[in-house]
N, C-alpha and C positions, 0 to 999 in steps of 0.2 A: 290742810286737811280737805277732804275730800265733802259733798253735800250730797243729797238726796236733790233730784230732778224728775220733775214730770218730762215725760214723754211724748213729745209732738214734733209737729213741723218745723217750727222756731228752732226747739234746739235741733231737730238735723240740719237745717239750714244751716248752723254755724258750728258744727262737728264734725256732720257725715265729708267725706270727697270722696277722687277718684281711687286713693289707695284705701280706702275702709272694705270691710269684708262686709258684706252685702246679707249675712246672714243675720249677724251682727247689726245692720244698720236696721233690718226689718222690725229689733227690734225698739230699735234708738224710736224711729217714726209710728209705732203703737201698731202694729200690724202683729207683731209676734210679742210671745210672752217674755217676762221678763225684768230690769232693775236698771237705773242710771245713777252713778253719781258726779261732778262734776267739779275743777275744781273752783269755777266761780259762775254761778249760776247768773250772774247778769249780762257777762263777756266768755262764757266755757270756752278753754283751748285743750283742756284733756279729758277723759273722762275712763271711767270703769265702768262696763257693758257689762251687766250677767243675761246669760239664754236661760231662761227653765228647762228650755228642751236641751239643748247641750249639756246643761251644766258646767258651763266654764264663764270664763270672763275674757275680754278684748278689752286691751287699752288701745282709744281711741283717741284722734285729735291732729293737731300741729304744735303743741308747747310740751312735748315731753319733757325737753333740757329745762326748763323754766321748774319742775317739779321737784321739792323738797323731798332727799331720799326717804331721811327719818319719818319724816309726816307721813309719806307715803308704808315704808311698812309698819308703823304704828297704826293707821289706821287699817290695814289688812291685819292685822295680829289684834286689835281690839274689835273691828265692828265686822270683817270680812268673813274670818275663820270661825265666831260666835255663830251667823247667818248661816253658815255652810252647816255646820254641826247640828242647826237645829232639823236642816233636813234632812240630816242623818247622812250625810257629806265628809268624806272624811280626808278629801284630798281640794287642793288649790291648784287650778287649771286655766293657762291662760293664754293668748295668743298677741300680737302686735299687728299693730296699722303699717310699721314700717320695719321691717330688717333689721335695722340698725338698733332698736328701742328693745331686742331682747337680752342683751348685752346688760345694758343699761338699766333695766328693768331684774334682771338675776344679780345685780352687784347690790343695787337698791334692799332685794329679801335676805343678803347675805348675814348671816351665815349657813340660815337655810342649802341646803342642797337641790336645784331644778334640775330635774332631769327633762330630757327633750325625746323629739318626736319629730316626722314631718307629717304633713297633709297632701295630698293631690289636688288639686283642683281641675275638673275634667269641661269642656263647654263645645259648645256646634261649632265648629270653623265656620267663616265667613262664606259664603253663597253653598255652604253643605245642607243637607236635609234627612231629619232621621229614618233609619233605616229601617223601612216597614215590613220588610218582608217575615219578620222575626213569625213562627206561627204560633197559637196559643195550644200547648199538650194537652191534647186529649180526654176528656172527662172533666173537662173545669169547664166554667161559665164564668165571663167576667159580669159586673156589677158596678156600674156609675156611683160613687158615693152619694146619694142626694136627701132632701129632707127625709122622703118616705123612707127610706135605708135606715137611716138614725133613727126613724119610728118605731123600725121594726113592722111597718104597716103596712108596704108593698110588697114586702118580700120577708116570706118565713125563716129570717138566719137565728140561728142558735147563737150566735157567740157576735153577734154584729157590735157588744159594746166594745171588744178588743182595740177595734182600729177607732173610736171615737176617745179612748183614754188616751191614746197615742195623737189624736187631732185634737186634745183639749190641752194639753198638757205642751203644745207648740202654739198654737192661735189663742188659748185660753176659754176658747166655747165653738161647739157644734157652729153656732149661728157665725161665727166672726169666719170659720171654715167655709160654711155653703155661701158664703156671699164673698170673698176672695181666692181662695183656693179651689183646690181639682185634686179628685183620686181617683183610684177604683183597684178593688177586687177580687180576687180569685176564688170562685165559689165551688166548693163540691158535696152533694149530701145535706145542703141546707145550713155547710159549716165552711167561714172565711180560711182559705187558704195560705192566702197570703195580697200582699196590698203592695200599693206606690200610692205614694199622695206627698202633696207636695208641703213643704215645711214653714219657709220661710220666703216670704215675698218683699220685695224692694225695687221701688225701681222699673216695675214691669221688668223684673226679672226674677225665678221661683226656683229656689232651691230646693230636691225633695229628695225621701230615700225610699226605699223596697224592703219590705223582709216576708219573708217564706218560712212557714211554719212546720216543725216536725218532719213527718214521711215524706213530705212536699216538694223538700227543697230537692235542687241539682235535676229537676225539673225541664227546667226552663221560664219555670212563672214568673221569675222575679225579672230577666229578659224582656219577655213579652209584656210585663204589666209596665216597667218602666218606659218602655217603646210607646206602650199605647199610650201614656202619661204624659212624655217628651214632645210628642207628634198633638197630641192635642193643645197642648200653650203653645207651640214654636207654630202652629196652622193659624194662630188666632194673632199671631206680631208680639209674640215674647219671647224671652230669652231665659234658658235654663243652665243651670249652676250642678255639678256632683260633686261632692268631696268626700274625701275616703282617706284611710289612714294609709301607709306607705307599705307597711304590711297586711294591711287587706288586699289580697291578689283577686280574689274572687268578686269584688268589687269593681277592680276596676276591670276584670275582662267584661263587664257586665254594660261599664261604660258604654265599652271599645263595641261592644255589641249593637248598641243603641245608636250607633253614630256621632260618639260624644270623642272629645280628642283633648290631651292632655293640655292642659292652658299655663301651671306655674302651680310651684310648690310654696307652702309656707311652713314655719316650726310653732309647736304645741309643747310650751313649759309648764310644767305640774312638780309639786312638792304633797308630801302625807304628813299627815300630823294626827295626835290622837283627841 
């Protein structure tokens, strides 16, 4: 059976490696919001990662073969699916550290049925650099996310709580944002247009997404906002992460735009229950 783990260094230290998803590990090491459990908290070799921002789960680690099937979906079917429901959650979404462990992991919930998905994974090739020239359209003004923003005190936005539900609900508070993370934007009329900021930090490396509001979108804001987003960590010595669904086309030409180039896919199992 699985336990309840705090969240630090210690256990990344003896969980995270080179094949864990980094969105995932941000928030194994308390940086992003989130849940750990593990299956021996003195020696962890597996564990189950919930995102709040995602709302999925990563099984992580190196002892998957070592995991008891029953234990394992008895504990998803007693403490897992309880947790999810309470958030009004009505689906089991989850991802693997390794290839080989989704197999594995769908015979484990059997008789359940998983269905699948894949992911993109988009990043800068090696000595590449984002492509600046992207321009920002016409009528919009961009906007640094910073304290006074959140205030509402340097600048008169109408709606500036939008993109701070969306940055609490990944870091868990404004403040854990202005002190690790980076956004900004798109202002028109004194009303946010649309944003990029970044989600998930690991690593000095920052996973982030875009969205574009209403008439706004097809724009080009979400382009330009991500550009300007990418070019500000990648100028400062860090490394950025996109992920998108395989059917999000307009995502990833948005990458492809920014100077971002396809890195490796992975698959997303999910089952529904009532």
């Amino acid at each position: 059976m699985l336990h309840f783990s705090q969240r630090n260094q210690l256990l990344t230290d003896k969980i995270v490696h080179a094949n864990s998803d980094m969105m995932y590990a941000g928030v194994v090491v308390g940086n992003n919001t989130g849940e750990v459990w593990v299956d021996d908290n003195a020696n962890p070799g597996f564990c189950m990662v919930w995102s709040e921002y995602l709302e999925g789960f990563h099984f992580m680690g190196s002892r998957c073969s070592h995991v008891n099937g029953l234990e394992l979906k008895a504990f998803i079917e007693s403490i897992i699916i309880p947790f999810l429901k309470s958030k009004g959650i009505n689906s089991f979404e989850f991802s693997c550290d390794h290839k080989a462990w989704m197999p594995i992991i769908c015979e484990m919930l059997s008789p359940r049925e998983v269905n699948k998905s894949k992911q993109y994974v988009y990043k800068l090739a090696a000595k590449s650099r984002i492509n600046t020239e992207l321009a920002l359209p016409a009528g919009y003004e961009v906007l640094e996310i910073s304290g006074g923003f959140s205030s509402g005190v340097s600048v008169a936005i109408q709606n500036y709580e939008v993109i701070f539900s969306e940055i609490e609900k990944a870091w868990g508070s404004a403040a854990k944002f202005l002190e690790r993370g980076k956004g900004f934007v798109a202002v028109q009329d004194n009303v946010i247009c649309g944003f990029a900021s970044t989600h998930f930090l690991y690593d000095n490396t920052y996973s982030f997404g875009t969205e574009t509001y209403g008439p706004h979108k097809r724009k080009g804001l979400s382009s330009f906002l991500s550009m300007k987003l990418a070019d500000e960590v990648t100028s400062k010595g860090a490394n950025v992460r996109w992920d998108c669904m395989e059917s999000n086309v307009a995502s990833q030409k948005t990458a492809k735009k920014v100077g971002l180039v396809f890195s490796y896919e992975y698959e997303i199992g999910c089952f529904c229950f009532e």
